[in-house]
N, C-alpha and C positions, 0 to 999 in steps of 0.2 A: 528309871532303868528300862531300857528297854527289852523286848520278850524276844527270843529267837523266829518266832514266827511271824512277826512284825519285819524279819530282814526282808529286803527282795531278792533274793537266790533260795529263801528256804522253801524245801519241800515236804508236803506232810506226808511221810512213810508208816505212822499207829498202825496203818489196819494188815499193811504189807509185811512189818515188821511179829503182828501177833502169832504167826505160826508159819513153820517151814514149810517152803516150797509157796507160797505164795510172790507172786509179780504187780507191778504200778507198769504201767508205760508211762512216758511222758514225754511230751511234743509243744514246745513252748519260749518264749525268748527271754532269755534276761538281760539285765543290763552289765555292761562290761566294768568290771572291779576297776578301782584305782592300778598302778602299775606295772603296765602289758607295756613293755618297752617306753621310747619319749616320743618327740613332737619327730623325730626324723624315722624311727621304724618303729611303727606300734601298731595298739588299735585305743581307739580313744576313751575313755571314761565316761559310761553312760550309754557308748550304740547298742543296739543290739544283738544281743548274741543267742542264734540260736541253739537247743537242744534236744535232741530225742534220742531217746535210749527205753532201757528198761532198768527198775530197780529188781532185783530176785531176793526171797528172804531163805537165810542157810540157818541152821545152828546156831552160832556164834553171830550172825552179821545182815549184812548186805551186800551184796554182791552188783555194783554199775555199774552197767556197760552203756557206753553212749556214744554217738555220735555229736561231735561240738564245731559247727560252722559260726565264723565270727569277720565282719568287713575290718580288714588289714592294710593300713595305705603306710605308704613308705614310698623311697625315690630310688629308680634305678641307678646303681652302684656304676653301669656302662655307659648307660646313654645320658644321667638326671632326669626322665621322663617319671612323673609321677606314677606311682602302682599303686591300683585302688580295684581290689579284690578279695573273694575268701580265704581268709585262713582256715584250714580245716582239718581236725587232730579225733584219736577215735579212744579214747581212754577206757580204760576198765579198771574200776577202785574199789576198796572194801570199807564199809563202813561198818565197825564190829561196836554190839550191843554194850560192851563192856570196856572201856580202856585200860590199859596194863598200870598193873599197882607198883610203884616201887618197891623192889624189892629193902626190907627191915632192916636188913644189915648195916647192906653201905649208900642208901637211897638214890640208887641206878636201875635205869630199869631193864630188864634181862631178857635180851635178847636170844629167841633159839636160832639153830642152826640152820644155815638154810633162808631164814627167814629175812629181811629185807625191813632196815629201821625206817619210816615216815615214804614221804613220797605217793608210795598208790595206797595210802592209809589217812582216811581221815573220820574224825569223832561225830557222833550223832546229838543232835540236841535235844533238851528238855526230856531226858529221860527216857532219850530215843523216839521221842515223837515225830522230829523233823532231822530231815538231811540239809544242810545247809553247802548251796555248792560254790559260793565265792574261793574260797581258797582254790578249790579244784582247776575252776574256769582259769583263774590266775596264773596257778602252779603249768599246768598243760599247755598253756598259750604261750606263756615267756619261754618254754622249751622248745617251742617250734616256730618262734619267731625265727627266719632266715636272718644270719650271721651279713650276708652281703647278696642283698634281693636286687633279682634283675626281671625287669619286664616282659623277658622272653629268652630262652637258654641260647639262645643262637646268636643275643644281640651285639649287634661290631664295636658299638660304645662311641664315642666323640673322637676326631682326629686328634690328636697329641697338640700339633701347632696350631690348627687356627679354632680349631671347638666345633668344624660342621659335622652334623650327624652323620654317621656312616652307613645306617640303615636307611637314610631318605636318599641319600650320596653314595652310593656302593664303591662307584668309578672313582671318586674323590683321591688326588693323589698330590704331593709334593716333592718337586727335583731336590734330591737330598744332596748336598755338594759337602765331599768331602775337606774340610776345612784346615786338617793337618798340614796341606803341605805348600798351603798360601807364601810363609817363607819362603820354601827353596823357589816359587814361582817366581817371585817376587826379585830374587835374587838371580834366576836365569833372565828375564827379561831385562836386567842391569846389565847384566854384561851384554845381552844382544846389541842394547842399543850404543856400548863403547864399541864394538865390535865396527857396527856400522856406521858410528860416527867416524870412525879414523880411517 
């Protein structure tokens, strides 16, 4: 079985953790969790991701705040030009010395008011010696993975008809000919030419 501090995301918090009001900085890369979007918008399994924040120790917890930049490739939605840049998200999560007991009754656990179930909450390990940030990294990135990433806010995307770029092409243009009324054209040039035949 393996030990929580054998993960590569875990952080050792003991000494920050042993009295309040003490801080860890930390400035360091880890590698990116399995399932941060797929092969068309993600970031890949394994690159590096970096992070620096601070842990702070409260009463109850830990208190991170961090800063998370992580290489983000995906294809532009307008033009298909690959995008191969940072993602970059600023989270603040509490890591509380103790998790919530079920409550005896009806074994649910009770939530107070106010208060906000999982999400920017997550568990400490080994008896609060290490923070483990795999979930976190995972949790914050697939939320801020862009829905429909574009290379650039402005970009004109591909012509409709023939697929040339419109950012290389600005001028790029096609005579649109109105096709509805090809019948009656069709049909006046018929009689023109009975007209003129007789």
């Amino acid at each position: 079985m393996s030990r929580p501090e054998d993960s590569p995301w875990a952080v050792s918090v003991a000494q920050v953790a042993a009295r309040a009001g003490r801080s860890k900085q930390i400035d360091q890369d880890f590698p990116a969790p399995t399932g941060i979007g797929d092969k068309v918008v993600g970031i890949r399994e394994g690159d590096p991701v970096h992070v620096t924040g601070s842990f702070e120790s409260m009463v109850d917890g830990l208190i991170f705040t961090a800063h998370v930049s992580a290489p983000f490739q995906a294809e532009c939605t307008r033009c298909l030009k690959p995008i191969d840049r940072d993602l970059e998200v600023d989270p603040v999560v509490f890591f509380p010395y103790k998790t919530p007991e079920p409550d005896q009754t009806n074994g649910k656990v009770e939530i107070i008011a106010g208060e906000e179930e999982g999400g920017d909450t997550y568990p400490l390990c080994e008896g609060g010696a290490f923070a483990d940030l795999e979930a976190l990294l995972r949790d914050n990135l697939v939320e801020a993975l862009p829905l429909q990433p574009v290379c650039k806010p402005d970009c004109r995307g591909l012509c409709p008809q023939c697929g040339v770029d419109l950012n290389e092409h600005p001028d790029h243009h096609h005579e649109v000919l109105d096709d509805r009324w090809d019948a009656l054209r069709g049909l006046r040039d018929q009689l023109e030419e009975q007209e003129n035949g007789e």
